[in-house]
C-alpha positions as CSV (number, residue, x, y, z in Angstrom):
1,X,38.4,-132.6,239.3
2,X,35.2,-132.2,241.2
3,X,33.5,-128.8,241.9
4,X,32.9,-128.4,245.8
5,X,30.7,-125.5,247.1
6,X,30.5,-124.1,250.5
7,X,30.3,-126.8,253.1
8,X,26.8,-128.1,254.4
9,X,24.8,-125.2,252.6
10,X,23.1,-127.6,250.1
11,X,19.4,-128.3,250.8
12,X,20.0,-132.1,249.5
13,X,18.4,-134.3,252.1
14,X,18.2,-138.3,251.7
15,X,16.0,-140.4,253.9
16,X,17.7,-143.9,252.7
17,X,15.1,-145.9,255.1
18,X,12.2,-144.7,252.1
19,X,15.0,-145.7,249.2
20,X,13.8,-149.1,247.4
21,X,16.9,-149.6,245.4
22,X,15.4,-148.7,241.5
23,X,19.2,-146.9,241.2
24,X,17.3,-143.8,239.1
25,X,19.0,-141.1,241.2
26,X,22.5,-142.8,240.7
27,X,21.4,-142.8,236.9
28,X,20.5,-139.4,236.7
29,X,22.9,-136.8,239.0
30,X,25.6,-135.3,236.7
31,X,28.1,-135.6,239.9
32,X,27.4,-139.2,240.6
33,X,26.2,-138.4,244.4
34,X,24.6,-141.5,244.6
35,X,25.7,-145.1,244.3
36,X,24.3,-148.3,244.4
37,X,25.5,-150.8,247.2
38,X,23.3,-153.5,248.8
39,X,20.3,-152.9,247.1
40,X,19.6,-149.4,248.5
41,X,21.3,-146.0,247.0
42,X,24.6,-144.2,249.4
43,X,25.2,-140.7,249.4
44,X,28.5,-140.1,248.4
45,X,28.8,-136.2,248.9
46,X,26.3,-134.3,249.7
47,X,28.6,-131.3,249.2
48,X,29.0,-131.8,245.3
49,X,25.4,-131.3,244.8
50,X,24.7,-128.5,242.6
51,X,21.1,-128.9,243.5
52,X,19.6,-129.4,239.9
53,X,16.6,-131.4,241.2
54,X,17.4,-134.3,239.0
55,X,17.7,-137.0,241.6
56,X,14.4,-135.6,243.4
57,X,12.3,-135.4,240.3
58,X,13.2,-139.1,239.4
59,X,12.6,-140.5,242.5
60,X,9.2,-142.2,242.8
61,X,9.9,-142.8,246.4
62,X,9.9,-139.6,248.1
63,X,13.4,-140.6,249.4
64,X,15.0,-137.1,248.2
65,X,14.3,-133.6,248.6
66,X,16.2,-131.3,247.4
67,X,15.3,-127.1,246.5
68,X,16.4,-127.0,242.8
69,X,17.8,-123.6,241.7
70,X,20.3,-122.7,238.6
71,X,21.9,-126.2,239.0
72,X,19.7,-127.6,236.5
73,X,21.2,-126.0,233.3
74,X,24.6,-126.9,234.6
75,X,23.3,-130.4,235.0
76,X,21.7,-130.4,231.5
77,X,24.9,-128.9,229.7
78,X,27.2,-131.8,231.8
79,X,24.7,-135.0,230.8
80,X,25.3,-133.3,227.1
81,X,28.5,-133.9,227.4
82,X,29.4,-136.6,228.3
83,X,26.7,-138.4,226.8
84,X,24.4,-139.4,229.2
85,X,20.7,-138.9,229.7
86,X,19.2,-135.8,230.3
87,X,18.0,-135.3,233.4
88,X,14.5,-134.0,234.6
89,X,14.8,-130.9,236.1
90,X,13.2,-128.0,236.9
């Protein structure tokens, strides 16, 4: 089960033309928005972004933006779980 918020409220923006393919943002978003195909990261859902900043803060690019809020402990608490990486967040 994924957790969906309100329809196109998130602040999440992608530019994938600056995106040089390093995957970091697929690595580190607890909802797996982003996936690798082609060499360049895809969007999956921007609506399952609980804007922890994660993806943003890892990207060396400038290819995200995103205004991080009280996603980040959720994100932290998630990666904890199931045993990934935490991310960088603010």
């Amino acid at each position: 089960m994924s957790l969906r918020y309100l329809e196109n409220v998130v602040t999440l923006e992608y530019a994938p033309e600056k995106c040089t393919g390093c995957g970091k943002c697929a690595e580190v978003c607890p909802h797996a928005l982003f996936v690798m195909e082609e060499r360049k990261a895809r969007l999956t859902d921007r609506d399952l972004c609980i804007e922890c900043g994660a993806c943003m803060r890892n990207c060396a690019f400038d290819a995200i933006k995103v205004r991080p809020g009280v996603g980040c402990a959720y994100a932290l608490m998630i990666s904890a779980l199931r045993g990934r990486p935490a991310p960088i967040c603010e």
